[in-house]
PDB file of N, H, CA, C and O in Angstrom:
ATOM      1  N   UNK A   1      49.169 249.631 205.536  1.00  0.00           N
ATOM      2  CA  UNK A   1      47.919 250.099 204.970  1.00  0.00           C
ATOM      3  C   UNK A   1      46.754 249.375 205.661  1.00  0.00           C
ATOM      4  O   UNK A   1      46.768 248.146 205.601  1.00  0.00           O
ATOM      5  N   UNK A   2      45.721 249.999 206.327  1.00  0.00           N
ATOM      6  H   UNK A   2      45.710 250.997 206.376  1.00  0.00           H
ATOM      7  CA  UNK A   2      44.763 249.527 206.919  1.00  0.00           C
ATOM      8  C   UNK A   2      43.928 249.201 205.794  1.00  0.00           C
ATOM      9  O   UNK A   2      43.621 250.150 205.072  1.00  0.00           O
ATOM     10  N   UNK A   3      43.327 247.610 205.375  1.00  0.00           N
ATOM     11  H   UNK A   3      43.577 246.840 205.961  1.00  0.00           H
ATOM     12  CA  UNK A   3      42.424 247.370 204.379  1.00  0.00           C
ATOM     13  C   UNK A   3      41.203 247.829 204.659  1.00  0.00           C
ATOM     14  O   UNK A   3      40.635 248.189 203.627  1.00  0.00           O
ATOM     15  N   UNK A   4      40.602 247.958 205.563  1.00  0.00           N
ATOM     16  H   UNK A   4      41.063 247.665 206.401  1.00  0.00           H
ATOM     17  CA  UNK A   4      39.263 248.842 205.965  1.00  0.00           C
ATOM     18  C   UNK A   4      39.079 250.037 205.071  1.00  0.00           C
ATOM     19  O   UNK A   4      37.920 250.451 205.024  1.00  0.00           O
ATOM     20  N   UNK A   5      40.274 250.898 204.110  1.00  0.00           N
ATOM     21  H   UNK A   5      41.215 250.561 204.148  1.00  0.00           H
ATOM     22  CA  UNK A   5      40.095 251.687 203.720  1.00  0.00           C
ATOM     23  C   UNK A   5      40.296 251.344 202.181  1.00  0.00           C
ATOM     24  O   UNK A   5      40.492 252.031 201.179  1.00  0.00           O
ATOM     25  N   UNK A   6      40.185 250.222 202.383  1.00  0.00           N
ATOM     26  H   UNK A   6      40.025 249.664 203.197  1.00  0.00           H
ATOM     27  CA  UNK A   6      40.582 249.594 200.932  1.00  0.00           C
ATOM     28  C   UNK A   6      39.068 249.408 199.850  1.00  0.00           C
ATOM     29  O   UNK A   6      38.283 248.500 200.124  1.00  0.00           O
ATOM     30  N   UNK A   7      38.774 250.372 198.611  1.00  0.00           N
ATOM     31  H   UNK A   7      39.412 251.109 198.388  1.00  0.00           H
ATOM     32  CA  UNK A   7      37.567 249.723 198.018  1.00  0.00           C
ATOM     33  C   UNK A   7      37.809 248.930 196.421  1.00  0.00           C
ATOM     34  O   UNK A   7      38.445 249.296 195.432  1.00  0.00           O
ATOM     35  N   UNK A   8      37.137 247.920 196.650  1.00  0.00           N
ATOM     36  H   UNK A   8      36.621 247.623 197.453  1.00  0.00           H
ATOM     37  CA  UNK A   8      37.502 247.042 195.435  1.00  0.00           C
ATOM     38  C   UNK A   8      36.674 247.078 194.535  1.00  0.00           C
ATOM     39  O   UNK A   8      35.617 246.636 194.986  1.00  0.00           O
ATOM     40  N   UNK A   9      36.504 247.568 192.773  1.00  0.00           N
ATOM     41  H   UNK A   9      37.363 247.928 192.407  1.00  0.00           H
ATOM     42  CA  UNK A   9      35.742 248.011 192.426  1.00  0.00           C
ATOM     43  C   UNK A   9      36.121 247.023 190.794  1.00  0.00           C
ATOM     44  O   UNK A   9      37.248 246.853 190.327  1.00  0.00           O
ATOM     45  N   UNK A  10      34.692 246.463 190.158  1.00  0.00           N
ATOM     46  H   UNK A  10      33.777 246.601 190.538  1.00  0.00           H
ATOM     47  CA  UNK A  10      35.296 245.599 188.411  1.00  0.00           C
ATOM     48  C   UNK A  10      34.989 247.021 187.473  1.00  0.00           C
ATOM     49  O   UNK A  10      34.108 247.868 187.622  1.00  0.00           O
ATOM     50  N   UNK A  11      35.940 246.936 186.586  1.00  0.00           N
ATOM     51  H   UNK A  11      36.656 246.248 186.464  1.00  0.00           H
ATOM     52  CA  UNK A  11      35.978 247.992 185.585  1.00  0.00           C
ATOM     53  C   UNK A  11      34.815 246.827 184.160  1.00  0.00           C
ATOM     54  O   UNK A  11      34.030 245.889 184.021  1.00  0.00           O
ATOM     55  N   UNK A  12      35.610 247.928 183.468  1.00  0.00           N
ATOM     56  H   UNK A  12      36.248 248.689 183.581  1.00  0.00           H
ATOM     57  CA  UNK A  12      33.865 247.948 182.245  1.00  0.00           C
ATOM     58  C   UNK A  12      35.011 247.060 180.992  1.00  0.00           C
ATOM     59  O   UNK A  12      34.825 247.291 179.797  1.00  0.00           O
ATOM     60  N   UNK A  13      36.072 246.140 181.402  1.00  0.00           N
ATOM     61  H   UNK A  13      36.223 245.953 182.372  1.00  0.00           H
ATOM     62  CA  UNK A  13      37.012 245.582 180.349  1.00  0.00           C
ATOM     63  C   UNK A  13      36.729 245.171 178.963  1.00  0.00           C
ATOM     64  O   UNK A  13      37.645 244.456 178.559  1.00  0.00           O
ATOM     65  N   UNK A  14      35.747 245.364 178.024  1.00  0.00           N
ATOM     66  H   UNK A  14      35.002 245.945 178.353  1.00  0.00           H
ATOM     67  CA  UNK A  14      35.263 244.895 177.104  1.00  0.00           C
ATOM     68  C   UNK A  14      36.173 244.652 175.840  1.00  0.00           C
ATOM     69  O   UNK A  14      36.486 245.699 175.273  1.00  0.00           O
ATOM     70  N   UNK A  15      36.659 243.509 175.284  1.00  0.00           N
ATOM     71  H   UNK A  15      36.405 242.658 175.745  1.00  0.00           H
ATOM     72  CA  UNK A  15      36.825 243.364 174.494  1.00  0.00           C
ATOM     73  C   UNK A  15      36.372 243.034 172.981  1.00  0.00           C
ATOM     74  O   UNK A  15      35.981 241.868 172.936  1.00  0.00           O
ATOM     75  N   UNK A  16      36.285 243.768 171.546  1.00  0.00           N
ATOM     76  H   UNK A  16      36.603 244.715 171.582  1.00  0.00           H
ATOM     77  CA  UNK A  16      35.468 243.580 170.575  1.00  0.00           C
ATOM     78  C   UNK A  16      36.417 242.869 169.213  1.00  0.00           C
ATOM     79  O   UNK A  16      37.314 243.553 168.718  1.00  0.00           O
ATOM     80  N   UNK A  17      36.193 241.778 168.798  1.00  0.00           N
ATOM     81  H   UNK A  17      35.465 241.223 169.200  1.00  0.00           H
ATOM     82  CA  UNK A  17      36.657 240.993 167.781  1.00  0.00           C
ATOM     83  C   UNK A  17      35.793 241.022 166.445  1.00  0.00           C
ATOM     84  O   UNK A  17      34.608 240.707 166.339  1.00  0.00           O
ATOM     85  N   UNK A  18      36.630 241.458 165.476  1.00  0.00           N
ATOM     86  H   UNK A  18      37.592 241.714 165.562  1.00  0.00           H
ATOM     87  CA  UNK A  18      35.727 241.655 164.532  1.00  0.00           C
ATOM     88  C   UNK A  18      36.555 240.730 162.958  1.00  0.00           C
ATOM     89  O   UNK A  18      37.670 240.869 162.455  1.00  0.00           O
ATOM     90  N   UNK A  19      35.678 240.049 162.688  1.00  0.00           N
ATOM     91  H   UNK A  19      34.773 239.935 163.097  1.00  0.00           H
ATOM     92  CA  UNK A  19      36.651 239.137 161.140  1.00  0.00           C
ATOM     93  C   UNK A  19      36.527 240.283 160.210  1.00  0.00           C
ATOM     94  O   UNK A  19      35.578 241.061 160.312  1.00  0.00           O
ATOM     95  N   UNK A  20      37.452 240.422 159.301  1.00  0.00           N
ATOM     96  H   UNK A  20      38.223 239.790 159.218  1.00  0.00           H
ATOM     97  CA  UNK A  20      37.871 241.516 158.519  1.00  0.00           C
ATOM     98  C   UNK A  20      36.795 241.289 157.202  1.00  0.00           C
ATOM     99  O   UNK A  20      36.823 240.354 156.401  1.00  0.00           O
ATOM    100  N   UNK A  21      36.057 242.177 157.225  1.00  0.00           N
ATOM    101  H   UNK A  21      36.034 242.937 157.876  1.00  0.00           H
ATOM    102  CA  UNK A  21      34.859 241.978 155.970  1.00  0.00           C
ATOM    103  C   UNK A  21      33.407 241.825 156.676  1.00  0.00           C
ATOM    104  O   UNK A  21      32.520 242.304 155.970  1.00  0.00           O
ATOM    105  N   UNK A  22      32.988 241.320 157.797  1.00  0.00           N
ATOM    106  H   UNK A  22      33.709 240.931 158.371  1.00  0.00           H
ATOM    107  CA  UNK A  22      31.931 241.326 158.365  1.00  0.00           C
ATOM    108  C   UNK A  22      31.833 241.937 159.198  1.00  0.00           C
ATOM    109  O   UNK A  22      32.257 241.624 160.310  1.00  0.00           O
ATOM    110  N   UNK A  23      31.219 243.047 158.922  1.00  0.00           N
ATOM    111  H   UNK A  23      30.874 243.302 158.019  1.00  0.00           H
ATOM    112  CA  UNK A  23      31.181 244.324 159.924  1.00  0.00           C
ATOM    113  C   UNK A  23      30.071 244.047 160.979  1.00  0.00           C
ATOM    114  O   UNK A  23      30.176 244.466 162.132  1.00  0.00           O
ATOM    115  N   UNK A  24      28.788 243.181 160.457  1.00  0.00           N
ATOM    116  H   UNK A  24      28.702 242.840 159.521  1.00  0.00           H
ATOM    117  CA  UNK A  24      27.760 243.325 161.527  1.00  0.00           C
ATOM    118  C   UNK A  24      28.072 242.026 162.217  1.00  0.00           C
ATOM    119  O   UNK A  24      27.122 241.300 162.511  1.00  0.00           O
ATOM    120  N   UNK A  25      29.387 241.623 162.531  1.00  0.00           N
ATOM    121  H   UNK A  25      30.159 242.212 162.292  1.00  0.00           H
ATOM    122  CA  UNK A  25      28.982 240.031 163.437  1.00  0.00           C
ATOM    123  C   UNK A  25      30.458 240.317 164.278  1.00  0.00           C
ATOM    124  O   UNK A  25      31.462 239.696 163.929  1.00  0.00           O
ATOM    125  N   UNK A  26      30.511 241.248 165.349  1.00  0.00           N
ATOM    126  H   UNK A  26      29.696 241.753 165.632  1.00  0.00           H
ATOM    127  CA  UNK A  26      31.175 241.547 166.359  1.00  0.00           C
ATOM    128  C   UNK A  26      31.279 241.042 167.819  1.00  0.00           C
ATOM    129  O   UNK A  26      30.470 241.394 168.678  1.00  0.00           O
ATOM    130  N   UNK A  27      32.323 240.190 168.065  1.00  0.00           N
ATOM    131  H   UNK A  27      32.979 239.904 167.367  1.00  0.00           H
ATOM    132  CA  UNK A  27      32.156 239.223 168.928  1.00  0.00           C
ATOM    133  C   UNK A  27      32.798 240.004 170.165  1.00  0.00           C
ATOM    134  O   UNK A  27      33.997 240.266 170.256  1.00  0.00           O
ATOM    135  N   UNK A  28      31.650 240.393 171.266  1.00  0.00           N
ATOM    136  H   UNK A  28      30.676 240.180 171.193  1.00  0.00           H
ATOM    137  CA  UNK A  28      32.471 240.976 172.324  1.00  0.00           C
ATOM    138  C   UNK A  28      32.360 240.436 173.547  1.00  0.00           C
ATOM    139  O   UNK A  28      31.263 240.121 174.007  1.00  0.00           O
ATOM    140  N   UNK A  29      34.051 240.197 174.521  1.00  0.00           N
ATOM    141  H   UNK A  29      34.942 240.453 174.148  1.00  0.00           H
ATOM    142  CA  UNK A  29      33.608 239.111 175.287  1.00  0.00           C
ATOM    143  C   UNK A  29      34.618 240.448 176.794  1.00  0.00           C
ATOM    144  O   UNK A  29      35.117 241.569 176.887  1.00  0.00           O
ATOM    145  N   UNK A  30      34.414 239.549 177.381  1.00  0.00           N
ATOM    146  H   UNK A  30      34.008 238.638 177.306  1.00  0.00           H
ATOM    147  CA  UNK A  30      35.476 239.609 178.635  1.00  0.00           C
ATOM    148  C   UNK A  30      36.052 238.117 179.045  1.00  0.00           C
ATOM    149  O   UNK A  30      35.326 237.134 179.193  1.00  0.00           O
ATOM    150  N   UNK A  31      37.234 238.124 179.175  1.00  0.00           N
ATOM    151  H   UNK A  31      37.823 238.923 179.055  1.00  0.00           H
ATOM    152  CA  UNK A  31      37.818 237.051 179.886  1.00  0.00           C
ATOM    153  C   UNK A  31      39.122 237.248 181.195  1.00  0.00           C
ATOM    154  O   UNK A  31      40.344 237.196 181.336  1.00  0.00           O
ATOM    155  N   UNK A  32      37.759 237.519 182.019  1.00  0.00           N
ATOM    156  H   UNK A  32      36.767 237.561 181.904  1.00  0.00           H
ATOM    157  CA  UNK A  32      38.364 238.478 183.170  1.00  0.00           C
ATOM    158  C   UNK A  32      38.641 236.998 184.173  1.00  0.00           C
ATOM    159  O   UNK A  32      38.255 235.850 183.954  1.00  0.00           O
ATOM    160  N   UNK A  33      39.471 237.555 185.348  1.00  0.00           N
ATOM    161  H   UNK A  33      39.785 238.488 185.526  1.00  0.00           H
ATOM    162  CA  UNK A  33      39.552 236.868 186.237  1.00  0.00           C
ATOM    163  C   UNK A  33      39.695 237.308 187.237  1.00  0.00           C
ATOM    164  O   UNK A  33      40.200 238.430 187.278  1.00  0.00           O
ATOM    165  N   UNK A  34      39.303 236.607 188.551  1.00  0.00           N
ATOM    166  H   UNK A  34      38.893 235.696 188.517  1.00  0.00           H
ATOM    167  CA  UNK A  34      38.659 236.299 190.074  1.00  0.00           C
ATOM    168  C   UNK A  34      39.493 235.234 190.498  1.00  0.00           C
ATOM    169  O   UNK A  34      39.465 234.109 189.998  1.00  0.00           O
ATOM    170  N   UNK A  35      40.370 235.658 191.591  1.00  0.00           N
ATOM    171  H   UNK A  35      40.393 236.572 191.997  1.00  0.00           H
ATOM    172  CA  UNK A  35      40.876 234.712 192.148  1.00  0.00           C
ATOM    173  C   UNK A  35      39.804 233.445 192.806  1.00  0.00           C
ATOM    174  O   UNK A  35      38.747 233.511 193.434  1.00  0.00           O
ATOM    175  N   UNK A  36      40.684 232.248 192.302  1.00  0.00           N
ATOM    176  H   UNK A  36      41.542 232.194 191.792  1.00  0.00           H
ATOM    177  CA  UNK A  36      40.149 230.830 192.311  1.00  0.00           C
ATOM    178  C   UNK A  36      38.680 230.291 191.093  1.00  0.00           C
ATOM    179  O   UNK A  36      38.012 229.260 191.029  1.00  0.00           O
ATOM    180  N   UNK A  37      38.678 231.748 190.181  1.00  0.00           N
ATOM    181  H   UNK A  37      39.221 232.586 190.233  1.00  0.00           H
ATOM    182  CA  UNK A  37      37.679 231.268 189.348  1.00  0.00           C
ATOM    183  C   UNK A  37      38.145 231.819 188.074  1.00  0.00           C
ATOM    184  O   UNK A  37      38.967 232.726 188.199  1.00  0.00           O
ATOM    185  N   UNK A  38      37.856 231.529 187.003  1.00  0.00           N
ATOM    186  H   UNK A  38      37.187 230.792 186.901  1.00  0.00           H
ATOM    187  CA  UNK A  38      38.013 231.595 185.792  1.00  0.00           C
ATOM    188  C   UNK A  38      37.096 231.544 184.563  1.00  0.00           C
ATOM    189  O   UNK A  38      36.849 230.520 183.926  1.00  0.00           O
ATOM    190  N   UNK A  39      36.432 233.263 184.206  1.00  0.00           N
ATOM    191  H   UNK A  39      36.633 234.095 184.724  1.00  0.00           H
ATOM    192  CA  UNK A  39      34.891 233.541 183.413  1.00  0.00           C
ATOM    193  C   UNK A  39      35.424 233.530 181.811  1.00  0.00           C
ATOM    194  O   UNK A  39      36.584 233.715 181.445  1.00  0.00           O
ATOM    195  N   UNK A  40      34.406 233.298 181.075  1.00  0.00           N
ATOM    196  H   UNK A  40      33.463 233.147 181.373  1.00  0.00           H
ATOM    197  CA  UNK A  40      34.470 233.683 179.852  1.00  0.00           C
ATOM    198  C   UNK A  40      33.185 234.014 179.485  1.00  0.00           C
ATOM    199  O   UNK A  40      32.438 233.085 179.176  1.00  0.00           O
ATOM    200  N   UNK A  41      32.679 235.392 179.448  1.00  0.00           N
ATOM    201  H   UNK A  41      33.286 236.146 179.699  1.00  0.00           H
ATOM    202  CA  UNK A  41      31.779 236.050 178.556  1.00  0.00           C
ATOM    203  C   UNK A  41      31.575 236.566 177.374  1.00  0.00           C
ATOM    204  O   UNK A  41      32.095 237.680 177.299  1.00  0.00           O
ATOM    205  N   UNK A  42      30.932 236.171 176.216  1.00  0.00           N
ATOM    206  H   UNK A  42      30.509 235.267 176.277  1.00  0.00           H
ATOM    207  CA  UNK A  42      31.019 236.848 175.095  1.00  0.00           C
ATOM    208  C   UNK A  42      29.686 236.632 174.548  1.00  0.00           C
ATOM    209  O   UNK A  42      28.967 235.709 174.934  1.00  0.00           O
ATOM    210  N   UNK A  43      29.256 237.707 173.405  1.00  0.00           N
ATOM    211  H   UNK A  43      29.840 238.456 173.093  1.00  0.00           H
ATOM    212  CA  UNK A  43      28.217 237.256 173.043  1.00  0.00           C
ATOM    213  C   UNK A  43      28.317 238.093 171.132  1.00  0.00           C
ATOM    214  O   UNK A  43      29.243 238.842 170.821  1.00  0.00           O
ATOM    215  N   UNK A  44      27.529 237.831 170.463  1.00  0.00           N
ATOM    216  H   UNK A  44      26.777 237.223 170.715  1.00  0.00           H
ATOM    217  CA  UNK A  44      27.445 238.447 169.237  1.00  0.00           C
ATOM    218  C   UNK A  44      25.642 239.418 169.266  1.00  0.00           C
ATOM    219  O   UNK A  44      24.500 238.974 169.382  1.00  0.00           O
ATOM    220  N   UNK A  45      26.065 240.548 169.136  1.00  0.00           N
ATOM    221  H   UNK A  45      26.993 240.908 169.043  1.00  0.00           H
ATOM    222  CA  UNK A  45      24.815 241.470 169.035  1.00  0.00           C
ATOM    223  C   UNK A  45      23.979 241.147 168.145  1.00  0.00           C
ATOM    224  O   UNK A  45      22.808 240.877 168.410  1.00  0.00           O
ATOM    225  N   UNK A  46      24.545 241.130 166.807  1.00  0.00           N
ATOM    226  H   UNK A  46      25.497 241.348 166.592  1.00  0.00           H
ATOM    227  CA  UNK A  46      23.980 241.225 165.710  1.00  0.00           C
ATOM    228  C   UNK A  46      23.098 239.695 165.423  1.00  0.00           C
ATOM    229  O   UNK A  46      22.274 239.611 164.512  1.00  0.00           O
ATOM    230  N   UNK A  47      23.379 238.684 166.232  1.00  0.00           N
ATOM    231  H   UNK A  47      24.048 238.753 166.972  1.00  0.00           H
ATOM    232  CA  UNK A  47      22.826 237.445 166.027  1.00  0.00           C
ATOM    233  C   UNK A  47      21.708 237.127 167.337  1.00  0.00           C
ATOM    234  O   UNK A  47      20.919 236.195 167.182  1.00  0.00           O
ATOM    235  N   UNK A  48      21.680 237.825 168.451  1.00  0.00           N
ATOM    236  H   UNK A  48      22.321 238.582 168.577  1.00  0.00           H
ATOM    237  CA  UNK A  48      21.296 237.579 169.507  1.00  0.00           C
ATOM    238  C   UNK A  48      21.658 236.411 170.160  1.00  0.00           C
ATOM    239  O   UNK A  48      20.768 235.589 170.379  1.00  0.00           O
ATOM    240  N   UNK A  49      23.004 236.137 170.576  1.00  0.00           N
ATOM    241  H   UNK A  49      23.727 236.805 170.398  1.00  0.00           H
ATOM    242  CA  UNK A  49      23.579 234.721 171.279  1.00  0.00           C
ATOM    243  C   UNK A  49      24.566 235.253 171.953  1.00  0.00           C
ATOM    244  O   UNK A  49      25.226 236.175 171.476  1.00  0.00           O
ATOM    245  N   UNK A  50      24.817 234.706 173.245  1.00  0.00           N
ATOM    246  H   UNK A  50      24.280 233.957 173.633  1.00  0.00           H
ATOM    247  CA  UNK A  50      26.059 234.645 174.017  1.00  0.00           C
ATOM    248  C   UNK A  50      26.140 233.239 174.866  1.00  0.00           C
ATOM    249  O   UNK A  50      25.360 232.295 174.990  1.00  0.00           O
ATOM    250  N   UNK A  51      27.168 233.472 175.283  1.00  0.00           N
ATOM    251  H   UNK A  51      27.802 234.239 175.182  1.00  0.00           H
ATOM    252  CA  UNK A  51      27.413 232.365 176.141  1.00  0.00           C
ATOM    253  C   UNK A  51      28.293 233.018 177.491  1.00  0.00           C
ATOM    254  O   UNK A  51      28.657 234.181 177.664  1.00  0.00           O
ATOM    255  N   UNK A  52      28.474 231.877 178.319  1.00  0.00           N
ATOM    256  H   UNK A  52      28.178 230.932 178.178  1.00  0.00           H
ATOM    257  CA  UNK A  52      29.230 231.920 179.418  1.00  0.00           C
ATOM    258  C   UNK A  52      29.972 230.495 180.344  1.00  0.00           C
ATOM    259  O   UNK A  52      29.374 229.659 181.022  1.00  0.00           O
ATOM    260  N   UNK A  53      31.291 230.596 180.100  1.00  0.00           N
ATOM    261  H   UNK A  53      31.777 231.275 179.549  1.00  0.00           H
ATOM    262  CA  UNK A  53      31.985 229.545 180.905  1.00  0.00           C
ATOM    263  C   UNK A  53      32.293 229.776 182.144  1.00  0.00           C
ATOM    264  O   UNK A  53      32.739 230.918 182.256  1.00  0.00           O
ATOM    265  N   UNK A  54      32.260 229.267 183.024  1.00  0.00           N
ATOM    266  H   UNK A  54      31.897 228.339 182.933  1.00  0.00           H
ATOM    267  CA  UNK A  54      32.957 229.459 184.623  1.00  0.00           C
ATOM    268  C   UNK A  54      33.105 228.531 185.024  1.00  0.00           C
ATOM    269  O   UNK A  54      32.194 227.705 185.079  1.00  0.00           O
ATOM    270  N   UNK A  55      34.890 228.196 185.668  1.00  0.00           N
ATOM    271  H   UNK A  55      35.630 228.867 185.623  1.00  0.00           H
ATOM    272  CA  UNK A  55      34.879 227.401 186.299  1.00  0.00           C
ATOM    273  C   UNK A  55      35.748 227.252 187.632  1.00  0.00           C
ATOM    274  O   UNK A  55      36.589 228.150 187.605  1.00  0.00           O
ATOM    275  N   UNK A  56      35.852 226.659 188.520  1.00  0.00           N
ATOM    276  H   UNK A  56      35.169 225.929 188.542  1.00  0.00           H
ATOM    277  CA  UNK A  56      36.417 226.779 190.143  1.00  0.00           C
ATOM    278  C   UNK A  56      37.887 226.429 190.082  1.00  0.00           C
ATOM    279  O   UNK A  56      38.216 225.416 190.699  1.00  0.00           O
ATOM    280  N   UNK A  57      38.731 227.038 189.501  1.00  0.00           N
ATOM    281  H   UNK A  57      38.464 227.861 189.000  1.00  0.00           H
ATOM    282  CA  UNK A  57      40.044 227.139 188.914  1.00  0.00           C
ATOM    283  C   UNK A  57      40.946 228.157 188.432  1.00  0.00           C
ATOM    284  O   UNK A  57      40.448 229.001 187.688  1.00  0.00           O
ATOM    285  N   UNK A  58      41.680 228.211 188.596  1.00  0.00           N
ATOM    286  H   UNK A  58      42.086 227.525 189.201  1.00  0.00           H
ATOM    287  CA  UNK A  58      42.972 229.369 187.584  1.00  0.00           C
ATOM    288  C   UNK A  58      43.098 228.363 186.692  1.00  0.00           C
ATOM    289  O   UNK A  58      43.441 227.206 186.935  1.00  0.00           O
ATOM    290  N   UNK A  59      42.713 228.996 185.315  1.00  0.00           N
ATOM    291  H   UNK A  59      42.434 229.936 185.118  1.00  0.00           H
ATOM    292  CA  UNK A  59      42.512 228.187 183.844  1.00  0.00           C
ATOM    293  C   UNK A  59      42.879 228.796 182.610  1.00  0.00           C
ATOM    294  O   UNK A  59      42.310 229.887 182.565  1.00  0.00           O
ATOM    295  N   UNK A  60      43.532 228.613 181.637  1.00  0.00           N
ATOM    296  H   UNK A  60      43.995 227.728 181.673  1.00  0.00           H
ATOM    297  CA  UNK A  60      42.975 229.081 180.686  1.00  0.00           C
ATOM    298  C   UNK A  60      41.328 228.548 180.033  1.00  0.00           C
ATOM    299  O   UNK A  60      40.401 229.261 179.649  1.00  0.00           O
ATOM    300  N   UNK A  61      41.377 227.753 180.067  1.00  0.00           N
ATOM    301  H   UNK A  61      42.129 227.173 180.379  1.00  0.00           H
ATOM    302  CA  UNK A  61      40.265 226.971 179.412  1.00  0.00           C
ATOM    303  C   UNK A  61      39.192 227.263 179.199  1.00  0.00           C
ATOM    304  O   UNK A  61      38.580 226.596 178.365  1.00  0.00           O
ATOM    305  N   UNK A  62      38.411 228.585 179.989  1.00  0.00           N
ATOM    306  H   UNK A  62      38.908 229.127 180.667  1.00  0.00           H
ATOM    307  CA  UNK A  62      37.405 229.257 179.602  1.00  0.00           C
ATOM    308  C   UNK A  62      37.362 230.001 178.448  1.00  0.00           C
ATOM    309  O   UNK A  62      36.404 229.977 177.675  1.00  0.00           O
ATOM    310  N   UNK A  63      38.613 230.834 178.257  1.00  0.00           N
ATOM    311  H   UNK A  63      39.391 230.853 178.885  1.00  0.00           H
ATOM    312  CA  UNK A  63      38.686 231.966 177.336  1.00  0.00           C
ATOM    313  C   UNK A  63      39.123 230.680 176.208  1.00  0.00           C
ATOM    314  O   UNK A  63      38.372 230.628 175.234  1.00  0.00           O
ATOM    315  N   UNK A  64      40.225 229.671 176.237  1.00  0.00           N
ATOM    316  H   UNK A  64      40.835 229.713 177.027  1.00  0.00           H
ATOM    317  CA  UNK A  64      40.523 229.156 174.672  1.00  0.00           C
ATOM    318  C   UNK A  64      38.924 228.461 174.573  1.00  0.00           C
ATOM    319  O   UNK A  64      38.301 228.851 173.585  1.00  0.00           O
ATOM    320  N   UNK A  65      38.520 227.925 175.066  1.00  0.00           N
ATOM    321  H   UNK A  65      39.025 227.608 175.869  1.00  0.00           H
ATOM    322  CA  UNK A  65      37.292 227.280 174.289  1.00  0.00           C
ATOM    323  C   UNK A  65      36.009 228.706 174.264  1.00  0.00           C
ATOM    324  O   UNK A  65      35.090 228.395 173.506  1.00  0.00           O
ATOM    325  N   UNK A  66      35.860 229.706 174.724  1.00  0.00           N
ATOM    326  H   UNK A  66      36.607 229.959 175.339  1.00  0.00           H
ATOM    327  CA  UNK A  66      35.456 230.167 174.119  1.00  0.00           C
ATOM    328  C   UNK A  66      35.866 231.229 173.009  1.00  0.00           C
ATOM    329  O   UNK A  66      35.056 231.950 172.425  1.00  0.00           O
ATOM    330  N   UNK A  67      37.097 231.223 172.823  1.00  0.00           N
ATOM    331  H   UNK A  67      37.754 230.638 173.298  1.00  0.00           H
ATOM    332  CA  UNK A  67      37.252 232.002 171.498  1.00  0.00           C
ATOM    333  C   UNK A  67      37.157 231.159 170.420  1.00  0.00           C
ATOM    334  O   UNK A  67      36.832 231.633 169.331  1.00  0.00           O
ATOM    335  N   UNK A  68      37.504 229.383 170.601  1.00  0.00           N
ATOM    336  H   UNK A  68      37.768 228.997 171.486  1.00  0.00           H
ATOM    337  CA  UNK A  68      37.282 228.390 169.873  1.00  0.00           C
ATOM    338  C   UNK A  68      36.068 228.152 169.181  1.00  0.00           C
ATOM    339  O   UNK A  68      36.069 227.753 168.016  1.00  0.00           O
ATOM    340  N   UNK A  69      34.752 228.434 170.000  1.00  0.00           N
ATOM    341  H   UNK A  69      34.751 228.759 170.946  1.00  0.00           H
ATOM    342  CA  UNK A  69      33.812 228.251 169.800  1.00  0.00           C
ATOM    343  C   UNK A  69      33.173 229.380 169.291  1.00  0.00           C
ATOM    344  O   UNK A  69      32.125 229.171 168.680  1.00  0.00           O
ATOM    345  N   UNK A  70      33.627 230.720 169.421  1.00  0.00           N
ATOM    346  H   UNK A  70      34.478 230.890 169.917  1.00  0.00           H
ATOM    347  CA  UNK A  70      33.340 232.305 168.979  1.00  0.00           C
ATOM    348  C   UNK A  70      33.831 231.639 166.738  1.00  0.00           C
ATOM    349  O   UNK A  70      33.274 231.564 165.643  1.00  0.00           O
ATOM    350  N   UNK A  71      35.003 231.402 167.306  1.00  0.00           N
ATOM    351  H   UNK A  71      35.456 231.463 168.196  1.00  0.00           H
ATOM    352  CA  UNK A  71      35.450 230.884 166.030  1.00  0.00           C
ATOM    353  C   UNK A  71      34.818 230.311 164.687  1.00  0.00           C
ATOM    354  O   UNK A  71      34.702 230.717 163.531  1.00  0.00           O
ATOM    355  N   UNK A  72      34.521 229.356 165.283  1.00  0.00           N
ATOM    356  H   UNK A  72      34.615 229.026 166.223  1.00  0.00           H
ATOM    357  CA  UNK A  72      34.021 228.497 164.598  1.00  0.00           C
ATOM    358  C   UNK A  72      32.299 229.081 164.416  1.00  0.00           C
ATOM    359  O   UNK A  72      31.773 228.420 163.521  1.00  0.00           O
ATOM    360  N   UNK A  73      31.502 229.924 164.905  1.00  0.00           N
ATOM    361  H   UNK A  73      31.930 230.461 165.633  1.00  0.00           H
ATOM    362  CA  UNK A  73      30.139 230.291 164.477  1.00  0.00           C
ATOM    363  C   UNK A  73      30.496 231.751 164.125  1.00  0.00           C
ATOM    364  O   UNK A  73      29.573 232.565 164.144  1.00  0.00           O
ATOM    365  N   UNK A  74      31.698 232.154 163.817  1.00  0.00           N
ATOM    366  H   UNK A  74      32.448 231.493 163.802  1.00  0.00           H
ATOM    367  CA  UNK A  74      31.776 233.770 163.251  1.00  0.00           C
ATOM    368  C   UNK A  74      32.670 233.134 162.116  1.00  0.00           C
ATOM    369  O   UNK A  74      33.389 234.066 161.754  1.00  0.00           O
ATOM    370  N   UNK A  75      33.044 231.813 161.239  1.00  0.00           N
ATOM    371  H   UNK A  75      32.460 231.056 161.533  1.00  0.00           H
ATOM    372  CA  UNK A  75      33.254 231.926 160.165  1.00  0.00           C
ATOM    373  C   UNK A  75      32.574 230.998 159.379  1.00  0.00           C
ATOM    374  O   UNK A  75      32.712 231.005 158.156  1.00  0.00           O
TER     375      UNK A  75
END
């Protein structure tokens, strides 16, 4: 396969977390990955806050501390 014909394209992966009873505090993140890097995006609509981890690694550590931290301000 000639890679010249190769196009590499990020899809729209969104994931939405919702605690059972609070309908308006929907935590939606991506915790996508990029070889040699490791993102965690999420933010809450209804509060106006997000955040973002990145770091120069194959990790979990972006996504557990930020669902840790999603955690702990969505209960």
């Amino acid at each position: 396969c000639n890679r010249n014909k190769i196009e590499s394209y990020y899809g729209l992966g969104w994931r939405v977390l919702r605690i059972k009873g609070r309908l308006s505090k929907d935590l939606i993140f991506h915790g996508g990955f990029i070889s040699g890097t490791t993102p965690f995006i999420g933010f809450i609509p209804s509060e106006e806050i997000g955040i973002i981890f990145l770091i120069n690694q194959q990790s979990r550590t972006p996504f557990e501390s930020g669902i840790d931290l999603w955690g702990e301000f969505l209960t």
